[in-house]
N, CA, C and O atoms as a CHARMM CRD file, in Angstrom:
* protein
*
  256
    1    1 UNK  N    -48.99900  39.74400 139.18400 PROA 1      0.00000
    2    1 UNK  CA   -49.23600  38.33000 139.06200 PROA 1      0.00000
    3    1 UNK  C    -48.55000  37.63000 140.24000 PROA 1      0.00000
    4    1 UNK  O    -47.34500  37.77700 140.44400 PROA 1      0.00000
    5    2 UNK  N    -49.30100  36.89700 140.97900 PROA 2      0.00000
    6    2 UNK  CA   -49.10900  36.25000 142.26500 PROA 2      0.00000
    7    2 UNK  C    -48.03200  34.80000 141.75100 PROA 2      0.00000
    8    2 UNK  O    -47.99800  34.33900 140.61000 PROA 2      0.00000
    9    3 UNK  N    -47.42000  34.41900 142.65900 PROA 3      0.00000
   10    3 UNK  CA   -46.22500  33.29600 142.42500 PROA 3      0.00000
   11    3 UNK  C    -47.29400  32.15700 141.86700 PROA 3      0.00000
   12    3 UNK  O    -47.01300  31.52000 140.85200 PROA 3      0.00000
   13    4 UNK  N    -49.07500  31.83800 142.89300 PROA 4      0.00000
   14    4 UNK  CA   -49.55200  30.66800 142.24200 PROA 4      0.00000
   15    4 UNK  C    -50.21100  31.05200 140.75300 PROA 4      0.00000
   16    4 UNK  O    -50.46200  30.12400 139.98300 PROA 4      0.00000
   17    5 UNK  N    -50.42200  32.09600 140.45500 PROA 5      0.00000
   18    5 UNK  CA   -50.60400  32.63400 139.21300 PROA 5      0.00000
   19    5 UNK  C    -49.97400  31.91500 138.01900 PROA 5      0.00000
   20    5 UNK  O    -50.47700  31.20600 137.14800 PROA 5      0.00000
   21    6 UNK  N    -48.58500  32.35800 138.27000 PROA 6      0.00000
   22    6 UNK  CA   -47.15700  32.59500 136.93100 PROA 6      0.00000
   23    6 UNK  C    -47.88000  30.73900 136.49400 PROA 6      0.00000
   24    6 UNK  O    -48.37100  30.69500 135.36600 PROA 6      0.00000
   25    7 UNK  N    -47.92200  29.64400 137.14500 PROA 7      0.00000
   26    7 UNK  CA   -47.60700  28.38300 136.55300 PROA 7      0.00000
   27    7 UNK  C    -48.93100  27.73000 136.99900 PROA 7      0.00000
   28    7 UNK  O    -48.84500  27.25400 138.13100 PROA 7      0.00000
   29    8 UNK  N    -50.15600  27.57800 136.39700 PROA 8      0.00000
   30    8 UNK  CA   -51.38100  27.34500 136.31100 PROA 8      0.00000
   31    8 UNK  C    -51.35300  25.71000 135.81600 PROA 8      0.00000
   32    8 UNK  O    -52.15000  25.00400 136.43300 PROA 8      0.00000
   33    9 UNK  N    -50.55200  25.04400 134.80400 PROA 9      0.00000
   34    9 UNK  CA   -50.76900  23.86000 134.96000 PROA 9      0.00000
   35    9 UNK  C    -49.86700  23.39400 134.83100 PROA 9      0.00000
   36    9 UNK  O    -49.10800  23.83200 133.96600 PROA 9      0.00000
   37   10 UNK  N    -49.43200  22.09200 135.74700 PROA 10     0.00000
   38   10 UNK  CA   -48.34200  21.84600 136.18800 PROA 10     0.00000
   39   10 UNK  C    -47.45700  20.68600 134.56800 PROA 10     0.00000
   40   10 UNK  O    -48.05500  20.28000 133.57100 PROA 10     0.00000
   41   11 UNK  N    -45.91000  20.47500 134.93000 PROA 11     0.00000
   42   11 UNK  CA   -45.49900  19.78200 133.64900 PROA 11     0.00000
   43   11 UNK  C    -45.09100  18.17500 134.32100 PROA 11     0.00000
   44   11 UNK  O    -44.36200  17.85100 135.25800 PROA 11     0.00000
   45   12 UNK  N    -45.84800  17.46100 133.45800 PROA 12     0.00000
   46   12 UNK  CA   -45.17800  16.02800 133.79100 PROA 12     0.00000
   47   12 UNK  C    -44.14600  15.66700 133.00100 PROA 12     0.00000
   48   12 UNK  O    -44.26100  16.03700 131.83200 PROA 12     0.00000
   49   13 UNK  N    -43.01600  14.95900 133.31900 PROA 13     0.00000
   50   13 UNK  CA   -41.85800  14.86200 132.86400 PROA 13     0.00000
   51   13 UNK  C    -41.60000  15.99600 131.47700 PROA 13     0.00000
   52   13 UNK  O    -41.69000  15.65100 130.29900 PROA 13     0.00000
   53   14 UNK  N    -41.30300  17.23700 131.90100 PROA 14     0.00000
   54   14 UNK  CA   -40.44900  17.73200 130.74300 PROA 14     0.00000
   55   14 UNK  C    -39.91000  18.10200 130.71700 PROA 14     0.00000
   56   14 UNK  O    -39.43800  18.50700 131.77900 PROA 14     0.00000
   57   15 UNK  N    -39.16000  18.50600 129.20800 PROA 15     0.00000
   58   15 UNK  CA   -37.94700  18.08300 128.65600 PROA 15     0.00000
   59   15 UNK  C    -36.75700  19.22000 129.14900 PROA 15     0.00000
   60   15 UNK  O    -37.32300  20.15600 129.71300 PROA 15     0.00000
   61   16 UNK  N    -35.52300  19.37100 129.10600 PROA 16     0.00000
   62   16 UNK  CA   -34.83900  20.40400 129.64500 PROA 16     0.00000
   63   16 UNK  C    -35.56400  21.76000 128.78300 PROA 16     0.00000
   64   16 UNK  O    -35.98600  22.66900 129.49700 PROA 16     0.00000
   65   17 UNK  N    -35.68900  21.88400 127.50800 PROA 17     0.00000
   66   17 UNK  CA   -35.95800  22.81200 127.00400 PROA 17     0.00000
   67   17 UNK  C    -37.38300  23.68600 127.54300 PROA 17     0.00000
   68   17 UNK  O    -37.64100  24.88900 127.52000 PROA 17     0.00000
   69   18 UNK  N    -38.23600  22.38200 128.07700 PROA 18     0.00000
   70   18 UNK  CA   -39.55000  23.27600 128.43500 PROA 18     0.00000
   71   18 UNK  C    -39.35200  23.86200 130.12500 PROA 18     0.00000
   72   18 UNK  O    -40.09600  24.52700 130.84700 PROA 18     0.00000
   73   19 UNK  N    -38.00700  23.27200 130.33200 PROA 19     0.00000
   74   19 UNK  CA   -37.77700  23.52500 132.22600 PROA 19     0.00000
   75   19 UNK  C    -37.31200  24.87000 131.85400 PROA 19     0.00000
   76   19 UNK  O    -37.96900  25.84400 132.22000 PROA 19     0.00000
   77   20 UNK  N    -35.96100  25.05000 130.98200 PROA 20     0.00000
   78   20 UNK  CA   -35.75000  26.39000 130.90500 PROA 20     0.00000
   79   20 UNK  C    -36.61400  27.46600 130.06600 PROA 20     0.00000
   80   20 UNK  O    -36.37700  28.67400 130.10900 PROA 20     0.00000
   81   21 UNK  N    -37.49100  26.96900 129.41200 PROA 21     0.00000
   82   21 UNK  CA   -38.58700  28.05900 129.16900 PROA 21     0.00000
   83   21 UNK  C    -39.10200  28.73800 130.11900 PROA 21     0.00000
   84   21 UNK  O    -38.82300  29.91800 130.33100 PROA 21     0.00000
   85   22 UNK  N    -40.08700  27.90500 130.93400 PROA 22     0.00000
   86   22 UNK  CA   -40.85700  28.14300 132.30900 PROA 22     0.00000
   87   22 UNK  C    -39.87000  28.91800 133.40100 PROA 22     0.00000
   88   22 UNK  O    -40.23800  29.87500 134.08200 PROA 22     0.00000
   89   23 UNK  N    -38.60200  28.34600 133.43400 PROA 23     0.00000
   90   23 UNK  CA   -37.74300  29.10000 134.42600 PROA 23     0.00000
   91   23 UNK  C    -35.93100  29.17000 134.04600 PROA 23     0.00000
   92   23 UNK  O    -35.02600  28.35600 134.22900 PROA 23     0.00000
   93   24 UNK  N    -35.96100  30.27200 133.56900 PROA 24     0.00000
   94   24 UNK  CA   -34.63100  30.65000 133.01700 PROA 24     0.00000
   95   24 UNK  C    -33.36100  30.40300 133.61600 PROA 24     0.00000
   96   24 UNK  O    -32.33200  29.89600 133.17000 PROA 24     0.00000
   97   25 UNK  N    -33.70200  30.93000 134.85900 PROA 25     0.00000
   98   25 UNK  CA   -32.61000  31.08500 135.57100 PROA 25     0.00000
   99   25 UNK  C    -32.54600  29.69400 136.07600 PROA 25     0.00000
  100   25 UNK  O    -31.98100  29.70700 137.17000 PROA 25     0.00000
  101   26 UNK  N    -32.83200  28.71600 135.78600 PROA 26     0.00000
  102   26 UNK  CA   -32.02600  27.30500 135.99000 PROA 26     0.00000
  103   26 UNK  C    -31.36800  26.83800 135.01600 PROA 26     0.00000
  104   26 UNK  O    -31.13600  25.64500 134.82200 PROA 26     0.00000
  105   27 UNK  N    -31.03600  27.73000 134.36100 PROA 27     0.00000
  106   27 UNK  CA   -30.07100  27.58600 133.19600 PROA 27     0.00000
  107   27 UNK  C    -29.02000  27.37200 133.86600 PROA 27     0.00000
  108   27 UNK  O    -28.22300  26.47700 133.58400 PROA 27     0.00000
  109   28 UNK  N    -28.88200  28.23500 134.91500 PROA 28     0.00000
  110   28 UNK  CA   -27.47100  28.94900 135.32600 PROA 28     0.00000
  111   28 UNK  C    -27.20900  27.93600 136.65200 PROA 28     0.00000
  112   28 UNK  O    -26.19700  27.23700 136.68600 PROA 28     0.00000
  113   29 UNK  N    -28.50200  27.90900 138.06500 PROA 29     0.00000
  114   29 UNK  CA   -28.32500  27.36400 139.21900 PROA 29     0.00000
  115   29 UNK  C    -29.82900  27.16900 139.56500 PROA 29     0.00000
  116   29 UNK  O    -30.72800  28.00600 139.63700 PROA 29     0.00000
  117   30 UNK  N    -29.84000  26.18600 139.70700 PROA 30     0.00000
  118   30 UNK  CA   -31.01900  25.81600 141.02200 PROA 30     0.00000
  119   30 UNK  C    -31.18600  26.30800 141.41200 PROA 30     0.00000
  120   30 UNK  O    -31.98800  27.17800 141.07400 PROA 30     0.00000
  121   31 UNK  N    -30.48100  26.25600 142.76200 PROA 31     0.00000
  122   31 UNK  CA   -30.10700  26.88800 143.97800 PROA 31     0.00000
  123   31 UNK  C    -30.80900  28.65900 143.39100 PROA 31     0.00000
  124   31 UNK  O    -31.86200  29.06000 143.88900 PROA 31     0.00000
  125   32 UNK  N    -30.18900  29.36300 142.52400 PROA 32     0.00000
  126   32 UNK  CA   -30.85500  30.73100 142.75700 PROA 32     0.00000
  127   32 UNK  C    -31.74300  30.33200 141.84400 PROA 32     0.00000
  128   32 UNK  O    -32.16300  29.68400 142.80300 PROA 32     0.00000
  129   33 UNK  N    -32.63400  29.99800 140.72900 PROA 33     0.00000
  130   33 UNK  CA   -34.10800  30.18100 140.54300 PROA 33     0.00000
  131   33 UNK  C    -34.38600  29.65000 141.73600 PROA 33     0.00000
  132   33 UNK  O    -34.10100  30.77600 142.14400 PROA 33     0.00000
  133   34 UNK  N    -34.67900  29.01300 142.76200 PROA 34     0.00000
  134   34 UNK  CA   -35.20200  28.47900 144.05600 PROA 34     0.00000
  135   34 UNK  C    -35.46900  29.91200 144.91300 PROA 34     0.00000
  136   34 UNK  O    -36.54200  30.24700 145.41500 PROA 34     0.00000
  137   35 UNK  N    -34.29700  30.60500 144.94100 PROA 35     0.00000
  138   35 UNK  CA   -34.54600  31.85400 145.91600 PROA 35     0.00000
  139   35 UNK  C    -34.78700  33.08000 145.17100 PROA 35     0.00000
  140   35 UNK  O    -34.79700  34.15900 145.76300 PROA 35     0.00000
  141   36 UNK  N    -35.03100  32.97700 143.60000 PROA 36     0.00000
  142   36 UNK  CA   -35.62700  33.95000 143.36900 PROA 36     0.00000
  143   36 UNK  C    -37.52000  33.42500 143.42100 PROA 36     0.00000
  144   36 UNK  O    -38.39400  34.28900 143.48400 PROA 36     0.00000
  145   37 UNK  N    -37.77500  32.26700 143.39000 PROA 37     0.00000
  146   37 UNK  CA   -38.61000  31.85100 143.63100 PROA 37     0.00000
  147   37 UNK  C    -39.56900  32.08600 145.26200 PROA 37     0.00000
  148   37 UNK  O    -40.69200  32.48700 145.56500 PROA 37     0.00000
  149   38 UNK  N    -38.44500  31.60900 145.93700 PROA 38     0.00000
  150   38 UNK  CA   -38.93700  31.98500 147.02000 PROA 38     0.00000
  151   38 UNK  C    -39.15900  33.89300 147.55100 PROA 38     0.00000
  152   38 UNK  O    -40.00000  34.29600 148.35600 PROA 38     0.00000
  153   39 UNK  N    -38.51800  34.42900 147.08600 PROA 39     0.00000
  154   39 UNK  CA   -38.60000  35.86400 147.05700 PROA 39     0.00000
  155   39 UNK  C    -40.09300  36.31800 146.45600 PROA 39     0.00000
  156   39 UNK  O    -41.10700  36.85400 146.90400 PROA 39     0.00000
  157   40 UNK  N    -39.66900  35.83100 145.28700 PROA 40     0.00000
  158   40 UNK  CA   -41.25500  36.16700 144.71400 PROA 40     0.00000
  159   40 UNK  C    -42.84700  35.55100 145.96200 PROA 40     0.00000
  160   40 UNK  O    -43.93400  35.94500 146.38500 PROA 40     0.00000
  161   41 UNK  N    -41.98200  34.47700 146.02400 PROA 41     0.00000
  162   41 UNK  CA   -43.36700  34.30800 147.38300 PROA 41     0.00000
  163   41 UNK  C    -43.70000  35.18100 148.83700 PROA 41     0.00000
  164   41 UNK  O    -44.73900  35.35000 149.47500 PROA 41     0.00000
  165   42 UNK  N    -42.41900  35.59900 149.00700 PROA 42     0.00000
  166   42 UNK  CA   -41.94300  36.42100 150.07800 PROA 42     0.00000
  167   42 UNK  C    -43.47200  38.03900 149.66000 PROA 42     0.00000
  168   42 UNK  O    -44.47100  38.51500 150.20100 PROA 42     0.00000
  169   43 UNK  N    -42.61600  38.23200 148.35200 PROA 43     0.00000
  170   43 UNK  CA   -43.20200  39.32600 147.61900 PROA 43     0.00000
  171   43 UNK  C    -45.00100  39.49200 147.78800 PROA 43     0.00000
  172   43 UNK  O    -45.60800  40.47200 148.22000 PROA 43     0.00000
  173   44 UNK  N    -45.51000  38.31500 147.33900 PROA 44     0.00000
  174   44 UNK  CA   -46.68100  38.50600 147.11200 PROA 44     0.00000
  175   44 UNK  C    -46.97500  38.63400 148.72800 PROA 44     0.00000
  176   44 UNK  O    -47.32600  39.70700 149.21800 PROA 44     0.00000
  177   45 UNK  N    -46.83300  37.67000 149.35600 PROA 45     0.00000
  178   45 UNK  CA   -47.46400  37.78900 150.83300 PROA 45     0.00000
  179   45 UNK  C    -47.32000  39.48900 151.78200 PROA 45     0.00000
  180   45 UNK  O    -48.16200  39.92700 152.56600 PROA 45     0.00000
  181   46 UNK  N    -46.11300  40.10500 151.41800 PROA 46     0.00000
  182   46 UNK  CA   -45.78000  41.16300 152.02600 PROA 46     0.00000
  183   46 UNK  C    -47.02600  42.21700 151.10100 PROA 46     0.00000
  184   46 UNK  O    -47.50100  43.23100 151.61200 PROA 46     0.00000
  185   47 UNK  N    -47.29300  41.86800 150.09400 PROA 47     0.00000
  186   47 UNK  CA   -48.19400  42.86400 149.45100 PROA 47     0.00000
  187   47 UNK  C    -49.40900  42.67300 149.79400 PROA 47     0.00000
  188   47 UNK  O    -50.17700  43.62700 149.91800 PROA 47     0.00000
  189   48 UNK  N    -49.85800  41.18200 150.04200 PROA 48     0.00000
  190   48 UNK  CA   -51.23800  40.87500 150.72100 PROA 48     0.00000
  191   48 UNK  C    -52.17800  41.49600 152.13500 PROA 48     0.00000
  192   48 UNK  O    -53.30600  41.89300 152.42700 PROA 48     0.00000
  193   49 UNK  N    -50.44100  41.18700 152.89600 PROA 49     0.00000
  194   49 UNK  CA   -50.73900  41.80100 154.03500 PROA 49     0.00000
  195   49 UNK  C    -50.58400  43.94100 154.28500 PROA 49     0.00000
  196   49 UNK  O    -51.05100  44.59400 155.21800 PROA 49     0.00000
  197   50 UNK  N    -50.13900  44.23100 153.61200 PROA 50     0.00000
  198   50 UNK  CA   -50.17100  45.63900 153.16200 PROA 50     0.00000
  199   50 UNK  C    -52.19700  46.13700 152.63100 PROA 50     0.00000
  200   50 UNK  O    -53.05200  46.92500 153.03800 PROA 50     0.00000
  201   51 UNK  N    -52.07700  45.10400 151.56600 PROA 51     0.00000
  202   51 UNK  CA   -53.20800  45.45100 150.99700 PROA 51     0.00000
  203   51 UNK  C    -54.60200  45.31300 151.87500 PROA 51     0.00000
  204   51 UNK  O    -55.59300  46.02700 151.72100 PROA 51     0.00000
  205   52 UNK  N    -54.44200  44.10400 152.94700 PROA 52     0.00000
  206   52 UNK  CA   -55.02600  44.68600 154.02100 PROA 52     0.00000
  207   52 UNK  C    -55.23200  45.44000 154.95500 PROA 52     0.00000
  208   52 UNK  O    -56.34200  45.72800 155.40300 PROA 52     0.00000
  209   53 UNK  N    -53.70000  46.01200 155.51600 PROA 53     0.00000
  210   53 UNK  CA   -53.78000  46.45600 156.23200 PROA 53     0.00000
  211   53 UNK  C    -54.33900  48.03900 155.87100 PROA 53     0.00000
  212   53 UNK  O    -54.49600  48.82500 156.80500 PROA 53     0.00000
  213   54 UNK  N    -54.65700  48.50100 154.32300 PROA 54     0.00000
  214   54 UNK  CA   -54.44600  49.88000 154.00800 PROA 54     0.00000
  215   54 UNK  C    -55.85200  49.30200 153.47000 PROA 54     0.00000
  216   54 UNK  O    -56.06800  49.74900 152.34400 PROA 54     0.00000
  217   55 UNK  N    -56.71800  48.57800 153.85800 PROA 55     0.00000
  218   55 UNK  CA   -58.22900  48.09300 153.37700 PROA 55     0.00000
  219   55 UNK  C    -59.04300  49.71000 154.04800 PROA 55     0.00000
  220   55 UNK  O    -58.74400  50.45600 154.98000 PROA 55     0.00000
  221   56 UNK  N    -60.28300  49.71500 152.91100 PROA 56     0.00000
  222   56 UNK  CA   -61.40800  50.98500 153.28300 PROA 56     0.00000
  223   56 UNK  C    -61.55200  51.18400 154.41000 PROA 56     0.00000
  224   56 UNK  O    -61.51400  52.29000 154.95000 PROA 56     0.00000
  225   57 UNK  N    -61.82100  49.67500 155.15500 PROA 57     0.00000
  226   57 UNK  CA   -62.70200  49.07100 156.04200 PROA 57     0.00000
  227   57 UNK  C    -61.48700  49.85200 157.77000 PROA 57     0.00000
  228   57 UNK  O    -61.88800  50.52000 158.72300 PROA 57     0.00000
  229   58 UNK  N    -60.45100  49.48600 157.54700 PROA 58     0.00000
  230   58 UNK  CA   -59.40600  49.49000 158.10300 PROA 58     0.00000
  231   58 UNK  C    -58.84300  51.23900 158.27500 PROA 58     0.00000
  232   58 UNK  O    -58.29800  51.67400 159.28900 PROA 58     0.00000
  233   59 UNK  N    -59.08100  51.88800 157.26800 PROA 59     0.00000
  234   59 UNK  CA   -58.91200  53.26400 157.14700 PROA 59     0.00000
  235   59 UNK  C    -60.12700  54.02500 157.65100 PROA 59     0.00000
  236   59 UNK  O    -61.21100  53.46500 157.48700 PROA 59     0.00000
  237   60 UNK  N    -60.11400  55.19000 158.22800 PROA 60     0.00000
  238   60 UNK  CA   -61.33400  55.99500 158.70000 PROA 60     0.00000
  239   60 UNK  C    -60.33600  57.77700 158.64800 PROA 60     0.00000
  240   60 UNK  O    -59.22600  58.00000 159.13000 PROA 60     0.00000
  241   61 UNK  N    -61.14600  58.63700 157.98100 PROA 61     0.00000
  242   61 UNK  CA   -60.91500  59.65000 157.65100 PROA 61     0.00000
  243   61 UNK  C    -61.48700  60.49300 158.64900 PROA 61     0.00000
  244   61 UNK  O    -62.65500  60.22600 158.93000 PROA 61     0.00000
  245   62 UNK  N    -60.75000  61.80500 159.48400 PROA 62     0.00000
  246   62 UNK  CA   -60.95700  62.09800 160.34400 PROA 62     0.00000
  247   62 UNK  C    -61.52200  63.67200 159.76500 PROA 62     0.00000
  248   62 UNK  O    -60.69300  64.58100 159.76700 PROA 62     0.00000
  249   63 UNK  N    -63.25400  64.02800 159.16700 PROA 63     0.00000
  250   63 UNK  CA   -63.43500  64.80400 158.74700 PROA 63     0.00000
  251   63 UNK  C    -63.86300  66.52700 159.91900 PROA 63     0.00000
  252   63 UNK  O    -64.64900  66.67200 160.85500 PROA 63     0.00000
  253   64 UNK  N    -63.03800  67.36300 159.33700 PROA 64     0.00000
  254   64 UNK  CA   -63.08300  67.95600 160.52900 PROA 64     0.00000
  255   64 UNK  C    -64.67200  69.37400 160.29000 PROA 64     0.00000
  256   64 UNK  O    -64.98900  70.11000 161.22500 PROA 64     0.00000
């Protein structure tokens, strides 16, 4: 599940309880749900570009 995946519709003003549902770790700090956040974005993109680069199209089998 991709980072724009996890949160499909967004929350207008809510309440602390529905902030720490959606994201736990701002229980604790901002600051780190933010960079586990950003990691996870880090994440998906490094897998995107993998998943292209290891595409059918991109691969050729050298049959001898």
């Amino acid at each position: 599940m991709t980072m724009r995946e996890r949160f499909k519709e967004p929350q207008i003003n809510p309440t602390w309880e529905q902030v720490v549902e959606r994201e736990p770790l701002m229980a604790f700090s901002f600051y780190l749900s933010g960079r586990v956040n950003v990691l996870l974005a880090l994440k998906d993109e490094i897998l995107g570009h993998l998943d292209q680069g290891f595409s059918a199209a991109c691969v050729t089998l050298n049959s001898a």
